[in-house]
N, C-alpha and C positions, 0 to 999 in steps of 0.2 A: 171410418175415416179418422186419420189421425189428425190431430191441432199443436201446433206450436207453440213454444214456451210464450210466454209471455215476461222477456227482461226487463220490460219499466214497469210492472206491478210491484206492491209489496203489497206482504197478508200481516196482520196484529200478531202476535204471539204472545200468551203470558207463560211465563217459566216456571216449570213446579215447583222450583228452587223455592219462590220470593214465598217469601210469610204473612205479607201481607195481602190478604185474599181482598179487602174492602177498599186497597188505593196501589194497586198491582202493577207493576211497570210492565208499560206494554212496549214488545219490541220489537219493529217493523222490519219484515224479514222478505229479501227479494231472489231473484233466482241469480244463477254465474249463466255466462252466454258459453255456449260450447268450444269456443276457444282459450275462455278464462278457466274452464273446470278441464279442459285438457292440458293447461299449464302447469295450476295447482298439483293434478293427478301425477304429470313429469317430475314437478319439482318435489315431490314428496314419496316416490313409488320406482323403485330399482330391483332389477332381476339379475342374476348372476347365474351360469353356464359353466358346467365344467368344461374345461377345454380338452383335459386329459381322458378324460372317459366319457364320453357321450350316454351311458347308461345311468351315472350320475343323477342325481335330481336337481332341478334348480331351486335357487335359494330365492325370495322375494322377501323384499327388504322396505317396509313400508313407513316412515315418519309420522302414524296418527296425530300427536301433538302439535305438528308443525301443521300439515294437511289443515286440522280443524281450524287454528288461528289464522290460517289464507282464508278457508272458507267463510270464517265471519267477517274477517277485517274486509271482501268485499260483497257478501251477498247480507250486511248488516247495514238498511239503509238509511234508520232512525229509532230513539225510542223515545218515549213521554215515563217521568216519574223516575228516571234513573241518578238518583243521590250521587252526588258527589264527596267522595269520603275526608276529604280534607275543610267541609264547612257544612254537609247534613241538605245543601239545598241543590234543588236540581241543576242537574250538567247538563250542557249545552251540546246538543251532536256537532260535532267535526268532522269534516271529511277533506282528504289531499288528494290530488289529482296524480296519476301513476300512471308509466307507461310503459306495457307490455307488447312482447313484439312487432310493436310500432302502433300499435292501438292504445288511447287515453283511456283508463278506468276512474270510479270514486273509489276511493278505499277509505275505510276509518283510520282517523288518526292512530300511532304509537301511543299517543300517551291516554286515549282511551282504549285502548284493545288493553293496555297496563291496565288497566284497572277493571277487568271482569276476570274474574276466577275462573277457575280452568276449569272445574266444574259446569259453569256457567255456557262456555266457551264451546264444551264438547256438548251441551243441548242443543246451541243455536245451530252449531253445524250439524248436526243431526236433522235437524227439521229445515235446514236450508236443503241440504243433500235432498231429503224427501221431497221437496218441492221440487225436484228437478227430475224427478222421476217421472215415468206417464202413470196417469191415474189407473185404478181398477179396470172400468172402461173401455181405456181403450187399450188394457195389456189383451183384454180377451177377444180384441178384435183383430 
């Protein structure tokens, strides 16, 4: 029997990134509802058809860097311990309210998605993606 995502959870995540193993920012990571991850997937994934020759191959045209910064800026829904680089002391999560084809999301603020490195960036959406997957479990069922 399959089970439903769960859109108002978030799980802890620590980043292999941070260096500090003993005071480690933790970062609260939630799922995209299947309308939000069919947007993102639209707005970042284009296929092209030759017209001329149908035996052609089509071309898929995919935006990772763009893709991964949707996925964090909404499936990133807190963190504790995240330095602020302009004074060394913790930053305060922000989040704006956005509206997608006529549905309200949280999305993290610009001027914090500005300041996680793109490294950083393509982790959390790695493990937000994965959380939106079905488990082991229930693929085998």
């Amino acid at each position: 029997m399959l089970t439903g995502i769960n859109i108002y959870e978030a799980k802890p995540y620590k980043s292999k990134l941070d260096p500090d193993k003993d005071n480690s920012t933790i970062f609260h990571v939630g799922l995209l509802d299947s309308y939000l991850r069919a947007y993102i997937e639209d707005q970042t994934t284009s296929f092209e058809f030759s017209s001329k020759n149908p035996k052609d191959p089509a071309k898929a045209n995919i935006n990772a860097s763009k893709r991964n910064l949707l996925v964090v800026k909404f499936g990133l829904k807190g963190f504790d311990n995240f330095l602020d680089p302009r004074d060394k002391k913790p930053l305060k999560f922000d989040t704006v309210s956005t509206a997608i084809n006529g549905k309200n999301y949280t999305a993290v603020t610009d001027e914090i998605i500005s300041m996680l490195p793109k490294a950083l960036i393509d982790e959390l959406s790695e493990v937000i993606l994965a959380e939106n997957s079905l488990s082991g479990d229930e693929e085998k069922n």
